[in-house]
N, C-alpha and C positions, 0 to 999 in steps of 0.2 A: 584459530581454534579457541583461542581465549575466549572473544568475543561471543561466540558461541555458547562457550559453556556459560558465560556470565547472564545470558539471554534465557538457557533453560534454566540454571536458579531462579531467574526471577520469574520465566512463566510456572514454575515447580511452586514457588510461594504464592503466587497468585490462585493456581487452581485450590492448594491449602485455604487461602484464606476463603475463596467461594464455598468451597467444600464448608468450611464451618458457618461461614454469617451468609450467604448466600450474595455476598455482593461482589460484580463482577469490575469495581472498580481498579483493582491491582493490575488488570490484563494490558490498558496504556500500558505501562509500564515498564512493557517487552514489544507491546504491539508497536508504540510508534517508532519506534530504534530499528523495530526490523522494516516499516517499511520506509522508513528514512533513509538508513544505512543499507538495504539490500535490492526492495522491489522499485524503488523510485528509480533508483542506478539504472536499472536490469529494461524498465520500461522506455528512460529515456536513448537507453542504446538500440534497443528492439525499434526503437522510434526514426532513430538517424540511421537506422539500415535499411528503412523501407519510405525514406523520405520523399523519394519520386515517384512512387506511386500515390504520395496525396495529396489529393485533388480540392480539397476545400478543407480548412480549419478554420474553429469560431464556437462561440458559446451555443447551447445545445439551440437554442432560435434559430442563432444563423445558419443553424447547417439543416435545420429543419426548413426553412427560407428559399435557400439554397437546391435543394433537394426537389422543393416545389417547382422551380421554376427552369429545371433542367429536362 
């Protein structure tokens, strides 16, 4: 819950700061903690529970490559 609240101060001071100078660079600041600390987590578990259903990985080429030739 700390963590939490420490993430909406800073996105609470970031919208502050856009609100006045219009720059949306304060928003990193909450943005990447949370998908560091939260969605990257969330994605690679979502990822290891559906591991054998995939079928081909590889940079957006190869799977375009891939895809052709199936």
């Amino acid at each position: 819950m700390q963590r939490f609240a420490e993430l909406t101060d800073t996105l609470d001071r970031a919208l502050a700061e856009q609100l006045s100078s219009g720059s949306t660079d304060g928003h990193m600041a909450w943005l990447v903690p949370l998908l560091n600390e939260y969605y990257d987590p969330m994605y690679r578990y979502q990822l290891e529970k559906k591991a054998a259903n995939i079928v081909f990985r590889g940079p957006w080429q190869e799977v375009a490559n891939w895809l052709k030739a199936q």
